[in-house]
KEBA-407157 format. One record per atom (N, C-alpha, C): residue number from 0; residue in one letter; atom name; y, z negated, x. Coordinates in nm, 3 decimals. Each point is the difference from the previous one (the first is absolute). Example, Ala and Ser with C-alpha at 12.3 -4.5 7.8 and 13.67 -1.06 7.14 Angstrom:
residues 2
[kolkol 0, A, N, [-0.569, -0.780, 1.319]];
[kolkol 0, A, CA, [0.119, 0.000, -0.089]];
[kolkol 0, A, C, [0.120, 0.000, 0.090]];
[kolkol 1, S, N, [0.105, 0.072, -0.035]];
[kolkol 1, S, CA, [0.119, -0.006, 0.082]];
[kolkol 1, S, C, [0.109, -0.073, -0.077]];
This chain:
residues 110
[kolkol 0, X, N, [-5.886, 11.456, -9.817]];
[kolkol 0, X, CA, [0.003, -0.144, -0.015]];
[kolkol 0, X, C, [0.082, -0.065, 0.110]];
[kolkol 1, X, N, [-0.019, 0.039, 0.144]];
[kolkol 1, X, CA, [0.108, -0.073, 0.082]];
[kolkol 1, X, C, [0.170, 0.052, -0.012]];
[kolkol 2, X, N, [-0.021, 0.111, -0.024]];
[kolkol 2, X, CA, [0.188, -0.023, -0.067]];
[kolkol 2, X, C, [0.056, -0.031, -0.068]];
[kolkol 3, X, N, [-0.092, -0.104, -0.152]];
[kolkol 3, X, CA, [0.025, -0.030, -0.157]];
[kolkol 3, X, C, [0.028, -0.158, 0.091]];
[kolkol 4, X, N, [-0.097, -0.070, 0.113]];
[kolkol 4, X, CA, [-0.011, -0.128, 0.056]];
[kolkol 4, X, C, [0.132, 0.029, 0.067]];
[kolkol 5, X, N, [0.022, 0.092, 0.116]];
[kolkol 5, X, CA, [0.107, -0.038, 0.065]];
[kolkol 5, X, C, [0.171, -0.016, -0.030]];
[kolkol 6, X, N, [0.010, 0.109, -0.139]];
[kolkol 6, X, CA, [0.081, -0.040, -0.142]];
[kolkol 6, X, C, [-0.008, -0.152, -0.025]];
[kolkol 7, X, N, [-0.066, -0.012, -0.050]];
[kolkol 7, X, CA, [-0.014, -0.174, -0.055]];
[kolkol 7, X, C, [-0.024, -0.076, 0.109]];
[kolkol 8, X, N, [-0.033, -0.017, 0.120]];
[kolkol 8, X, CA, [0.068, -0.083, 0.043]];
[kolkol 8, X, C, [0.149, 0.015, 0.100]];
[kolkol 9, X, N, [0.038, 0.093, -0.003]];
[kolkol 9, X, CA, [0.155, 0.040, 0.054]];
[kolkol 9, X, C, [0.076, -0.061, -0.083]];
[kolkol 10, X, N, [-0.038, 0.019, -0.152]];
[kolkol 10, X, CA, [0.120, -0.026, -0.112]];
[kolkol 10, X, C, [-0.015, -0.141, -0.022]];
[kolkol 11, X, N, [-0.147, -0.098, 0.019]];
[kolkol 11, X, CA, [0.045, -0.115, 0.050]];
[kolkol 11, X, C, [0.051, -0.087, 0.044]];
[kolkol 12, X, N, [-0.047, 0.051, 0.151]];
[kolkol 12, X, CA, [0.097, -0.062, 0.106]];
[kolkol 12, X, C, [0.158, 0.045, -0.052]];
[kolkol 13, X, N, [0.004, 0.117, -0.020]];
[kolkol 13, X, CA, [0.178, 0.021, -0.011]];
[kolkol 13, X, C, [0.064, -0.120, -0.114]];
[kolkol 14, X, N, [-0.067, -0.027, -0.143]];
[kolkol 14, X, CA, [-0.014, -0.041, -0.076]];
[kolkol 14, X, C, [0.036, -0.191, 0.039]];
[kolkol 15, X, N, [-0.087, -0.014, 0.124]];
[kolkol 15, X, CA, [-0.015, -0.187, 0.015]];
[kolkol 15, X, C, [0.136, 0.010, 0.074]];
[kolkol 16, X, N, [0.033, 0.090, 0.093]];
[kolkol 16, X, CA, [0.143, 0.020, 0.115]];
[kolkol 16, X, C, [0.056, -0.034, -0.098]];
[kolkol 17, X, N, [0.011, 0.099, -0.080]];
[kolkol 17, X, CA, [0.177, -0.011, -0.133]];
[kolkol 17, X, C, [-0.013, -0.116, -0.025]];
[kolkol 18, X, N, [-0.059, -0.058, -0.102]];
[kolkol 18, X, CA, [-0.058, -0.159, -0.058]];
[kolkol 18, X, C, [0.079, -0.094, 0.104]];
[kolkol 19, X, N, [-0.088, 0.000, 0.094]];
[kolkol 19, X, CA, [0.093, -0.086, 0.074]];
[kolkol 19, X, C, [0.116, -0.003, 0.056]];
[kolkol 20, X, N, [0.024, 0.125, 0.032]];
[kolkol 20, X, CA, [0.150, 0.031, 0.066]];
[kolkol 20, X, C, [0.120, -0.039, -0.152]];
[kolkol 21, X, N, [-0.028, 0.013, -0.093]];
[kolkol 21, X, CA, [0.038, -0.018, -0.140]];
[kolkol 21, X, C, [0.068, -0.136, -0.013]];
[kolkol 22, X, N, [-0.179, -0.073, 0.016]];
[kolkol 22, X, CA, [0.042, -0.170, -0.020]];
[kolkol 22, X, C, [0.085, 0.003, 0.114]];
[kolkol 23, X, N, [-0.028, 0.003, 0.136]];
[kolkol 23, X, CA, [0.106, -0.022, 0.082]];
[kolkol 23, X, C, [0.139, -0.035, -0.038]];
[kolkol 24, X, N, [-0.002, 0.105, -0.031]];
[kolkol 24, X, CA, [0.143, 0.082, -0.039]];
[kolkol 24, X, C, [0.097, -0.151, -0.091]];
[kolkol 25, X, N, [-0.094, 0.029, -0.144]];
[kolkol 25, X, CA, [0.029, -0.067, -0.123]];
[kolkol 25, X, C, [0.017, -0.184, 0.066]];
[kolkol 26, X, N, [-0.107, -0.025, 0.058]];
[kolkol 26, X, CA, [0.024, -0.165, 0.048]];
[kolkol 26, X, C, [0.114, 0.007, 0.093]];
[kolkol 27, X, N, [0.045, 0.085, 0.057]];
[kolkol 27, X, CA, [0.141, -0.007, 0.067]];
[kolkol 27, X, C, [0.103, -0.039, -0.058]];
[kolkol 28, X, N, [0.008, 0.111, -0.147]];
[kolkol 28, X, CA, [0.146, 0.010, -0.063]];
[kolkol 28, X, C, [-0.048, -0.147, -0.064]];
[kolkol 29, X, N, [-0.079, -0.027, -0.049]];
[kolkol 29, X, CA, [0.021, -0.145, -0.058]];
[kolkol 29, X, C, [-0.014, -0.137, 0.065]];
[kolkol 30, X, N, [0.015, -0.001, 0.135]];
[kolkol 30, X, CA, [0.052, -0.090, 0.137]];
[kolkol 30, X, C, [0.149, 0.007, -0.006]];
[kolkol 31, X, N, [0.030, 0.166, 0.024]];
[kolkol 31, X, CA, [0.206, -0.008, 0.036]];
[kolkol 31, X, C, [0.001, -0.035, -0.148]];
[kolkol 32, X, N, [-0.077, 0.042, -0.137]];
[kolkol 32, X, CA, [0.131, -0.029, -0.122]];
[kolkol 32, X, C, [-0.031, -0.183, -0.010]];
[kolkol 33, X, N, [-0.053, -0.038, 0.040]];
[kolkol 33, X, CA, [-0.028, -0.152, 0.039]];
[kolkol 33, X, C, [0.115, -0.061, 0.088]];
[kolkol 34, X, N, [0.014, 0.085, 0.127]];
[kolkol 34, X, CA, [0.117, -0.096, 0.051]];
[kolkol 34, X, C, [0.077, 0.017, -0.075]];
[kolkol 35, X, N, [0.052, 0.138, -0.028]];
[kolkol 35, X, CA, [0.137, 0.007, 0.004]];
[kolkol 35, X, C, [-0.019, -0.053, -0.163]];
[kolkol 36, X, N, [-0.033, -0.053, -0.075]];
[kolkol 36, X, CA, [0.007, -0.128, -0.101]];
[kolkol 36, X, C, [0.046, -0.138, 0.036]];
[kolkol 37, X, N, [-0.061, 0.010, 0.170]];
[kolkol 37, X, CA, [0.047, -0.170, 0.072]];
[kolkol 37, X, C, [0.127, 0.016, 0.020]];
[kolkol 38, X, N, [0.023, 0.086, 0.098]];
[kolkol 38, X, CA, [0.113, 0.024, 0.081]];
[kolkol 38, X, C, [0.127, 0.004, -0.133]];
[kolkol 39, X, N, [-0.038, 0.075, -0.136]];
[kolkol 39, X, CA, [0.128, 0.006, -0.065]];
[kolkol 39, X, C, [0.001, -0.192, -0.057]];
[kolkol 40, X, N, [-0.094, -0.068, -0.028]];
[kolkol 40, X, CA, [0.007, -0.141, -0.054]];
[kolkol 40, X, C, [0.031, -0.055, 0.082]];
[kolkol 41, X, N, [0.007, 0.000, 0.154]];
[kolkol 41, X, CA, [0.039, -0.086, 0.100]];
[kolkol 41, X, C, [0.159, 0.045, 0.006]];
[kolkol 42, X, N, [0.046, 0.140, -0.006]];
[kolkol 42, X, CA, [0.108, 0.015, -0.014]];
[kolkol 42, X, C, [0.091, -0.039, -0.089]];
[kolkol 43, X, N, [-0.060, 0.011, -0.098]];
[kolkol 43, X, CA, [0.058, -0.124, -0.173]];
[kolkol 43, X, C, [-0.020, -0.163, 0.032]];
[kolkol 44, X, N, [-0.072, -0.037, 0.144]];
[kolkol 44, X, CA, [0.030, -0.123, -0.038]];
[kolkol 44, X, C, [0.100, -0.021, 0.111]];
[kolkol 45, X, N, [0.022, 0.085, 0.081]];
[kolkol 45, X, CA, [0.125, -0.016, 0.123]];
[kolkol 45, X, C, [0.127, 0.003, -0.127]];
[kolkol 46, X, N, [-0.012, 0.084, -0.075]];
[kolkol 46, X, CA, [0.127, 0.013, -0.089]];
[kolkol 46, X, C, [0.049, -0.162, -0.052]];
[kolkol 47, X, N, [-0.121, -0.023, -0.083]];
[kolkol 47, X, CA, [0.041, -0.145, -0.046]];
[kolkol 47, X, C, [0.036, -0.062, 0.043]];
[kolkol 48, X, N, [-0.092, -0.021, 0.115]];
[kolkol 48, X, CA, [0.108, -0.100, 0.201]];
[kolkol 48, X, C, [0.100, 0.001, -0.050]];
[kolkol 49, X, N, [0.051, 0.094, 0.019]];
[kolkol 49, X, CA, [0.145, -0.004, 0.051]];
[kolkol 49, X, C, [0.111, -0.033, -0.151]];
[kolkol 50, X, N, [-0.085, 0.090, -0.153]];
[kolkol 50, X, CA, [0.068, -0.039, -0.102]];
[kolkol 50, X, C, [-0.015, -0.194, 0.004]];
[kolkol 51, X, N, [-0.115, -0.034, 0.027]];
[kolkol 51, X, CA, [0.030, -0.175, -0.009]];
[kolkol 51, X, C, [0.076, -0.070, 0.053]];
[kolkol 52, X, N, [0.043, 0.048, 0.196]];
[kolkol 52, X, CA, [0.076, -0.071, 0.075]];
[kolkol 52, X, C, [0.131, 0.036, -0.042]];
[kolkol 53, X, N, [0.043, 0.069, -0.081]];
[kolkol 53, X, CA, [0.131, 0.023, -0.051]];
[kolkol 53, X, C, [-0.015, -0.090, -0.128]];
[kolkol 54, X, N, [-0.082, 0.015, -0.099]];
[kolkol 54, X, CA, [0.018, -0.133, -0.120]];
[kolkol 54, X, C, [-0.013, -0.155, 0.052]];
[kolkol 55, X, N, [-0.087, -0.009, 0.145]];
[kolkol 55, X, CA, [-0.017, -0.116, -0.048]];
[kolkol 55, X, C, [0.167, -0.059, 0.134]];
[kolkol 56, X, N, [0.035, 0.092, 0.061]];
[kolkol 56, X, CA, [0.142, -0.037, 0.067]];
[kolkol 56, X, C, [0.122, -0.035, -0.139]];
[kolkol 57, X, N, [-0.060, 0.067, -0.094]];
[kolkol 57, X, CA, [0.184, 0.005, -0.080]];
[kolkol 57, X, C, [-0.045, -0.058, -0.145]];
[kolkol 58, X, N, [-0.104, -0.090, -0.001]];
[kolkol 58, X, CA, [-0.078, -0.063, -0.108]];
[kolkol 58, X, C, [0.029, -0.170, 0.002]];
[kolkol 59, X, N, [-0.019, -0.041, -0.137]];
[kolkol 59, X, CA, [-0.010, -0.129, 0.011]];
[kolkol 59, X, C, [-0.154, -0.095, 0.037]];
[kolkol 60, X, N, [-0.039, -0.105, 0.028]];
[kolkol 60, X, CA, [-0.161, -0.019, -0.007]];
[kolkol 60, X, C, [-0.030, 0.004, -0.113]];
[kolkol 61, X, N, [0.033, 0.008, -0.150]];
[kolkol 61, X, CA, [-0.032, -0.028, -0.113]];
[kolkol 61, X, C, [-0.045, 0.162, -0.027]];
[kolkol 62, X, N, [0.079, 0.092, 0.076]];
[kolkol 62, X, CA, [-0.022, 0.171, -0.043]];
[kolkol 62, X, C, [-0.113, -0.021, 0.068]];
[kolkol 63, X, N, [0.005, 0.009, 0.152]];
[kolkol 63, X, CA, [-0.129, 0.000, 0.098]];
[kolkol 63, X, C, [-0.150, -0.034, -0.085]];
[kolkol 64, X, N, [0.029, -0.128, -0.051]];
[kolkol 64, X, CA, [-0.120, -0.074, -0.048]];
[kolkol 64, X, C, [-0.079, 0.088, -0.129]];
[kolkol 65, X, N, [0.122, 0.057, -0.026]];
[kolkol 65, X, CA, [-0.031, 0.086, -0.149]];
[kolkol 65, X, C, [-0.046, 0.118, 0.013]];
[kolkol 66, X, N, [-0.024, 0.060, 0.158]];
[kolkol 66, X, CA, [0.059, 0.140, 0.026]];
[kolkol 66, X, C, [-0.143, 0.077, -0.055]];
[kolkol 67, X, N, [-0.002, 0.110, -0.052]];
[kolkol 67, X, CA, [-0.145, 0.096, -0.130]];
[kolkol 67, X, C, [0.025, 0.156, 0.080]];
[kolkol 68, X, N, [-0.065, 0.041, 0.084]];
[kolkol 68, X, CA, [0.005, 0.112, 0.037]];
[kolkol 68, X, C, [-0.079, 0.073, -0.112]];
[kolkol 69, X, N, [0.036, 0.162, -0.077]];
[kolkol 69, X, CA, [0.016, 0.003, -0.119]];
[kolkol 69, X, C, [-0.085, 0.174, 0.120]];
[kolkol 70, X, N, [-0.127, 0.005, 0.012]];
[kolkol 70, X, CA, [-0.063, 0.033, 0.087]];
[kolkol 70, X, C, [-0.170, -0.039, -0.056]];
[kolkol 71, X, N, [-0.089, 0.032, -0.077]];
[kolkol 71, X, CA, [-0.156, -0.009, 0.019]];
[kolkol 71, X, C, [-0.056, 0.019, 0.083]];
[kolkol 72, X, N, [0.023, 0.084, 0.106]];
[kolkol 72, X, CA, [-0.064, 0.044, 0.120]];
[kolkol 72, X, C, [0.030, -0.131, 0.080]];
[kolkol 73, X, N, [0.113, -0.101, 0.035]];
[kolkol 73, X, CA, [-0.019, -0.100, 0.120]];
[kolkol 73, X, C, [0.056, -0.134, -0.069]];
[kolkol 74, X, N, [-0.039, -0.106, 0.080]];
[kolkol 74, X, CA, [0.003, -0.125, -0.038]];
[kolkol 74, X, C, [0.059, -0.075, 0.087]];
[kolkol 75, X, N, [0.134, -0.060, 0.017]];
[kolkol 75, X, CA, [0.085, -0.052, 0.056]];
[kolkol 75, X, C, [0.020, -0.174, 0.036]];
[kolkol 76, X, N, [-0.069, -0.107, 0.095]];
[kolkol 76, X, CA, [0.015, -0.066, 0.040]];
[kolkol 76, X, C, [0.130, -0.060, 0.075]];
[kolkol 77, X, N, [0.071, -0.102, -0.073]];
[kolkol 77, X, CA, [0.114, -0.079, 0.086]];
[kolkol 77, X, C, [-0.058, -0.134, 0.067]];
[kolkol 78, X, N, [0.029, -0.028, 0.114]];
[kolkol 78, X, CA, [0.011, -0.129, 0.017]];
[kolkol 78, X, C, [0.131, -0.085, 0.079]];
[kolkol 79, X, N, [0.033, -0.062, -0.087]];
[kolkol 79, X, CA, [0.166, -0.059, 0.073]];
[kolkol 79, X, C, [-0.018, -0.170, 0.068]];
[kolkol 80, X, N, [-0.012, 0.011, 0.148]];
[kolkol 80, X, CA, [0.025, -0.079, 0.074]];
[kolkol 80, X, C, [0.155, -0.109, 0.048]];
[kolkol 81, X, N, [0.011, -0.065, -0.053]];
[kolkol 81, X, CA, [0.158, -0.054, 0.041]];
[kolkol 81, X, C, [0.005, -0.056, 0.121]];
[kolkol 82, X, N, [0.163, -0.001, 0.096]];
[kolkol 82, X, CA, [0.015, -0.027, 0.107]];
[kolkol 82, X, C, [0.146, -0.064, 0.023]];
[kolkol 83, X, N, [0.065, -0.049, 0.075]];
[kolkol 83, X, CA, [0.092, -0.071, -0.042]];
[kolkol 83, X, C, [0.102, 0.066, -0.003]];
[kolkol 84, X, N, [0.062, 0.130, 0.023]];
[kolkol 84, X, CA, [0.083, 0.044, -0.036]];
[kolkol 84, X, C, [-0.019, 0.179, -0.025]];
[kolkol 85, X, N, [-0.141, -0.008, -0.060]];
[kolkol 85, X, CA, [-0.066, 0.122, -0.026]];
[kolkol 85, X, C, [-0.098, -0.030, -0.067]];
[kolkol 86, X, N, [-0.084, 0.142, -0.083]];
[kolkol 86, X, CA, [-0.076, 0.014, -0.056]];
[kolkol 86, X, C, [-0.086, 0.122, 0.049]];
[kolkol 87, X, N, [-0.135, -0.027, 0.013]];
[kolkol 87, X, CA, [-0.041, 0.112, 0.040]];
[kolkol 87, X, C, [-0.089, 0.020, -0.127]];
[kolkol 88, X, N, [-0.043, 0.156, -0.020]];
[kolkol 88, X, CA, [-0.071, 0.026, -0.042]];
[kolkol 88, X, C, [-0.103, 0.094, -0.013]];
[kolkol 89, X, N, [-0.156, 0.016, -0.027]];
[kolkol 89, X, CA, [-0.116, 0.022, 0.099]];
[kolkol 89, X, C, [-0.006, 0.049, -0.116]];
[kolkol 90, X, N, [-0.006, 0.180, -0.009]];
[kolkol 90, X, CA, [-0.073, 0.040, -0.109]];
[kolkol 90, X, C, [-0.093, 0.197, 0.011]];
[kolkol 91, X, N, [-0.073, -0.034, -0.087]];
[kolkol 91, X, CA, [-0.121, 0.127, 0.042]];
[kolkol 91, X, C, [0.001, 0.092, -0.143]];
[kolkol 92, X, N, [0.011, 0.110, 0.042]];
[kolkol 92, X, CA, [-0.051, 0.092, -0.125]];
[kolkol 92, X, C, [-0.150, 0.087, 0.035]];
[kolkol 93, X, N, [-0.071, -0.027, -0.120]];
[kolkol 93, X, CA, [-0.125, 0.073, 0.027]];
[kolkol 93, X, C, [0.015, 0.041, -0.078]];
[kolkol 94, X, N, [-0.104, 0.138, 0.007]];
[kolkol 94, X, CA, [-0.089, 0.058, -0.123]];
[kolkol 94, X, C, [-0.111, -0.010, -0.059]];
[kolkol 95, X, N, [-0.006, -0.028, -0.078]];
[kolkol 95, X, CA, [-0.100, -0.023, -0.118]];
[kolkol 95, X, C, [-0.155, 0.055, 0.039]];
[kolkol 96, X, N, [0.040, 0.120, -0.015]];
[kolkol 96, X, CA, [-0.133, 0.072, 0.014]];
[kolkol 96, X, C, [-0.048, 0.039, 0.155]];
[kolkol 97, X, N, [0.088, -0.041, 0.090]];
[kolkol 97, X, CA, [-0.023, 0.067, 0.076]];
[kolkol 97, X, C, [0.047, -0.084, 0.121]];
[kolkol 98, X, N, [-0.025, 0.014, 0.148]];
[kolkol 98, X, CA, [-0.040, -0.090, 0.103]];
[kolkol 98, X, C, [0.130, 0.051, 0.044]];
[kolkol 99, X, N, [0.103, -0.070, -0.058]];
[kolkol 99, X, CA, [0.117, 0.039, 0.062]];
[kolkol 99, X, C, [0.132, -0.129, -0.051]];
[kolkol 100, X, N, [-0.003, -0.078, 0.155]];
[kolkol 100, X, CA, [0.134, -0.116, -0.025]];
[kolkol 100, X, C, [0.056, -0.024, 0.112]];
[kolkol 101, X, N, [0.148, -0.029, -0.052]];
[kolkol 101, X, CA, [0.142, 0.009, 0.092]];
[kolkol 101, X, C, [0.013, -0.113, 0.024]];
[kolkol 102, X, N, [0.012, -0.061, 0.096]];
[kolkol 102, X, CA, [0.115, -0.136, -0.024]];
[kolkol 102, X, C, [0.105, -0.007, 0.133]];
[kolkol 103, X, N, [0.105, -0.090, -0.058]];
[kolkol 103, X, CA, [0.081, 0.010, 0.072]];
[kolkol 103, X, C, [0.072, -0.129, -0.015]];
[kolkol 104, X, N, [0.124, -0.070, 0.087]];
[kolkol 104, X, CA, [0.031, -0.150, -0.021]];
[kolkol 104, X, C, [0.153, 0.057, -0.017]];
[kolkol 105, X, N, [0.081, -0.085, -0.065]];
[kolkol 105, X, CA, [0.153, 0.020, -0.014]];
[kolkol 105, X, C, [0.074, -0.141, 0.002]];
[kolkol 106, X, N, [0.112, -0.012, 0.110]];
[kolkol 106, X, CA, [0.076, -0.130, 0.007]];
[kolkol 106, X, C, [0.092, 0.061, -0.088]];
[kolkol 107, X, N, [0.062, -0.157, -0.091]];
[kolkol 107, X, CA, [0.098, 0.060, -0.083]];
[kolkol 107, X, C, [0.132, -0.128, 0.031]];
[kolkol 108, X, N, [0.051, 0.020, 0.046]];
[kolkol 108, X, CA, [0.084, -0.120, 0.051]];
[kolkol 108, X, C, [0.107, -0.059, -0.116]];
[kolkol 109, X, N, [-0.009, -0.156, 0.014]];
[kolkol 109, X, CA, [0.060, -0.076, -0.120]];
[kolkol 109, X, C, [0.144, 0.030, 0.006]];
């Protein structure tokens, strides 16, 4: 009888170790596949940055005003400030689902 007990509880304890060393494990990979979900949407919204400050430099305000980023994942805010021999303009891209927004300001000179 004490070597049938010290069986069962060896294979226990070994049993709760794995279990947890397991979850460990598993709640890790789904932390990094979490960032690196941020890190690639924050990187798609640096992209847009820079695709907007090129449309809205070589755009009319009527394009600007119109402008449809063709994108479900983020949602694109303009705001156009006038100045007397400039235009600035204050605009943010976020994502939708997710806690992630850019903004940035652009002078566009008259």
């Amino acid at each position: 009888m004490n070597k049938k007990s010290f069986v069962l509880i060896s294979t226990m304890i070994l049993l709760v170790t794995l279990s947890i060393f397991s979850f460990e494990l598993i709640q890790n990979n789904i932390i990094s596949s979490n960032l690196n979900k941020l890190k690639y949407l924050e990187l798609q919204a640096q992209v847009y940055m820079v695709k907007l400050e090129e449309f809205i430099s070589t755009s009319t305000d009527t394009q600007i005003e119109n402008f449809i980023l063709n994108d479900n994942r983020f949602k694109v805010k303009i705001v156009k400030k006038d100045e007397v021999n400039s235009s600035i303009y204050y605009f943010s891209i976020e994502s939708i689902e997710n806690n992630i927004k850019v903004n940035n300001k652009f002078i566009k000179s008259l």
